[in-house]
C-alpha positions as CSV (number, residue, x, y, z in Angstrom):
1,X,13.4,-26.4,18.8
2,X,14.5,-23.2,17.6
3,X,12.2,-21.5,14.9
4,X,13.2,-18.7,12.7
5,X,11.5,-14.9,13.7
6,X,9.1,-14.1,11.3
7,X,9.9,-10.7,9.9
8,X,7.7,-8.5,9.0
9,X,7.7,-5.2,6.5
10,X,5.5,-1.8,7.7
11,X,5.7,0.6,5.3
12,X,4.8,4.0,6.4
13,X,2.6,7.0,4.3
14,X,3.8,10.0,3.3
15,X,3.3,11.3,-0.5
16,X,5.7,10.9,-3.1
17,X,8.6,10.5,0.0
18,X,6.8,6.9,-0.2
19,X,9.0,6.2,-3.2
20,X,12.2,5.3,-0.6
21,X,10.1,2.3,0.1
22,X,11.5,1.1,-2.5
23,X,15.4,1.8,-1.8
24,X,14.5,0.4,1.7
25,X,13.6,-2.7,0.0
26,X,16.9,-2.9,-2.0
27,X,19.2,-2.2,0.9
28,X,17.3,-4.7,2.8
29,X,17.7,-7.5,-0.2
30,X,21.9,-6.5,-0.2
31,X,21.8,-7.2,3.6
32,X,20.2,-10.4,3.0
33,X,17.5,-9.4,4.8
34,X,14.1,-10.9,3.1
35,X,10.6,-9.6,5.3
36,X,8.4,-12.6,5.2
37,X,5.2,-10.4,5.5
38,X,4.7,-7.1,4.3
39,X,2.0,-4.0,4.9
40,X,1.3,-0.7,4.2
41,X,-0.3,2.9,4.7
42,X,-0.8,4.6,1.6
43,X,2.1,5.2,-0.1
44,X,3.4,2.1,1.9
45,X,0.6,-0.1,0.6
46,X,1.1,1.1,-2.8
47,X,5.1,0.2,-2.8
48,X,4.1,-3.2,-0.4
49,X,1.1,-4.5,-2.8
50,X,4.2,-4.2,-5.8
51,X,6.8,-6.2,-3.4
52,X,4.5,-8.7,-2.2
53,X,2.6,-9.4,-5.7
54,X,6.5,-10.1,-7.0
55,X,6.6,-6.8,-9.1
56,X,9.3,-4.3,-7.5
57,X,11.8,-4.8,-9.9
58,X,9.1,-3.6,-13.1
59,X,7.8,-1.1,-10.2
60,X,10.4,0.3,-9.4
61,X,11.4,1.0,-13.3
62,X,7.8,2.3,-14.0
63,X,8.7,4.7,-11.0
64,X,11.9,5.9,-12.2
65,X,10.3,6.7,-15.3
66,X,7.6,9.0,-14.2
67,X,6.9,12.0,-15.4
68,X,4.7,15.0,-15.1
69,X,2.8,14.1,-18.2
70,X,2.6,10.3,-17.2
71,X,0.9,11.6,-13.7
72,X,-1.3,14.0,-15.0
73,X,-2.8,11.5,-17.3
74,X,-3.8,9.7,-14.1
75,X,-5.7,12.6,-13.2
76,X,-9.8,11.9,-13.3
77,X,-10.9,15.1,-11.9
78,X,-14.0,14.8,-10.0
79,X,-15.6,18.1,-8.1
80,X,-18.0,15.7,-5.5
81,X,-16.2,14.3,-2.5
82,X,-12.5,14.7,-3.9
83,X,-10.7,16.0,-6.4
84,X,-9.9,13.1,-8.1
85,X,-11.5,9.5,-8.6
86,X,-8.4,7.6,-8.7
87,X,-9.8,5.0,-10.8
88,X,-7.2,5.6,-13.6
89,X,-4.5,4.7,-11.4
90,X,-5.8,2.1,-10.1
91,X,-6.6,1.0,-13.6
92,X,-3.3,1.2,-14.3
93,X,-2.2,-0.7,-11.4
94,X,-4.5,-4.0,-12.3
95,X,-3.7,-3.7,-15.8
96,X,0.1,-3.0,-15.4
97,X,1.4,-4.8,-12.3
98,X,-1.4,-7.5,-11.3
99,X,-4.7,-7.3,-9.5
100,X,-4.2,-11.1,-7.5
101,X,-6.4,-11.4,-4.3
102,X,-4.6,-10.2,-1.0
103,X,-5.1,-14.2,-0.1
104,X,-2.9,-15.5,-3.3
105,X,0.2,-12.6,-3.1
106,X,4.0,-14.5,-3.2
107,X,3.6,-13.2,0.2
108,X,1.1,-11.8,3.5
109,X,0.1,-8.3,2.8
110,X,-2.3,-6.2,4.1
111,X,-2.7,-2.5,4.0
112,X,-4.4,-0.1,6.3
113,X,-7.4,2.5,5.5
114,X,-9.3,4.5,7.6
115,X,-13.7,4.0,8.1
116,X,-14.8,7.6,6.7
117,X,-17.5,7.6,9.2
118,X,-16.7,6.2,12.4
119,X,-12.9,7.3,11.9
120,X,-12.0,3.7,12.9
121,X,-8.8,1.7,11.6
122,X,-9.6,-1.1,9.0
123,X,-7.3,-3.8,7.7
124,X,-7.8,-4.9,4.6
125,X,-6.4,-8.5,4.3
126,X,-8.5,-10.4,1.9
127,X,-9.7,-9.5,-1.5
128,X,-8.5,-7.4,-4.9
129,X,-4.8,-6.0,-4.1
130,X,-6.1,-3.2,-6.2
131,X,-8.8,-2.2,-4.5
132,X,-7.5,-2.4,-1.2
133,X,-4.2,-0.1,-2.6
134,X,-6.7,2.2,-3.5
135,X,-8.8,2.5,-0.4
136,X,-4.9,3.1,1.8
137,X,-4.5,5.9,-0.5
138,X,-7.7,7.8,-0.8
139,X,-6.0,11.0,1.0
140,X,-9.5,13.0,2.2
141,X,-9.7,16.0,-0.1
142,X,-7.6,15.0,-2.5
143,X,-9.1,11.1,-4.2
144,X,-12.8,10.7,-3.3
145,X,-13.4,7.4,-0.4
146,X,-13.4,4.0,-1.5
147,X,-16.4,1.6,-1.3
148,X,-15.3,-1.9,0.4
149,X,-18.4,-4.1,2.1
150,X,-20.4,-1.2,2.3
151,X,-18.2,1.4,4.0
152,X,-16.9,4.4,2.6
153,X,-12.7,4.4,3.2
154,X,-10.1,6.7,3.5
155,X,-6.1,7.1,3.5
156,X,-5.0,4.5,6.1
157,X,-2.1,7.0,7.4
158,X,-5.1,9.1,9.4
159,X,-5.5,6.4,11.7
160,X,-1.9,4.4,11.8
161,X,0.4,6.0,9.3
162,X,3.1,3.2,10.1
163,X,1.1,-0.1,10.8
164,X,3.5,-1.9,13.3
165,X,0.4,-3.6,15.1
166,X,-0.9,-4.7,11.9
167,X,2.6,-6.3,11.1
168,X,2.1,-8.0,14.0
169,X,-1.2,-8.6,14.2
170,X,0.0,-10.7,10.7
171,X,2.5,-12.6,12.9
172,X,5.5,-10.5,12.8
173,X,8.2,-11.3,15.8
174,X,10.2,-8.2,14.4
175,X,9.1,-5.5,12.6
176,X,11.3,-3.0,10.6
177,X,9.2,0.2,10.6
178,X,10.0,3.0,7.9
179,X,8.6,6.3,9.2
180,X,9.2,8.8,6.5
């Protein structure tokens, strides 16, 4: 018997390109093309956690909407370890889009971070969506680490900036990768 190839989604960092994620997505959904799993390295998590927790369309319009006031206010300076806490976005993200566990998404997801200390990959695949967003895209310098099961984590694109093992690792046959 014939079973279907699982698809699966890895979305790739890199900054505020990351936002073509989301037109990836769309052209994907017009050729009938529906990723059964998706994951992500910073940026990438951030646009995957949205697509897997059933939220892209409201992301997507939050997104088009941004402005330089609307990111600024997410701005929580901190001088010790980064520049900024990022715990206003991620606020913002729990409150605004959904903070489900990774276990109870509409579909897989996992994103990708990086172990401050040993410099080791870490796959984050059960949990707060949130947090897990938040630990992808802790870029070193610029958000302070995250704290997850008493590891300090950083911006998953150090170690694996497009996670195609983790895809399949998930159970991907194919994976479409988006490098940006």
């Amino acid at each position: 018997m014939n079973r279907k190839p699982v698809i699966g989604l890895a979305l790739g960092s890199g900054s505020a390109r990351g936002w073509a994620h989301i037109g990836v997505i769309r052209a994907l959904e017009q050729a009938g093309i529906k990723p059964d799993l998706v994951c992500g390295a910073s940026i990438g998590a951030v646009v995957g956690a949205a697509y897997a927790l059933g939220e892209l369309d409201r992301f997507e319009q939050w997104a088009l909407g941004l402005t330089g006031r609307t990111v600024f206010s997410f701005m929580d300076f901190k001088l010790a370890g980064g520049m900024l806490k990022g715990e206003r976005v991620i606020e913002f993200f729990r409150t605004r889009f959904s903070d489900r566990p990774i276990e109870a998404l509409d579909m897989p997801f996992a994103a990708v971070a990086t172990g401050l200390h040993s410099g080791s990959e870490v796959w984050l695949r059960t949990g707060s969506t949130a947090d897990a967003v938040r630990a992808s895209m802790a870029l070193p310098g610029l958000f302070t680490p995250a704290q997850r099961d008493g590891r300090l984590l950083v911006d998953g694109g150090l170690v694996n900036p497009v996670p195609v093992s983790l895809a399949r690792a998930m159970g991907a046959d194919i994976v479409i990768a988006v490098d940006l």
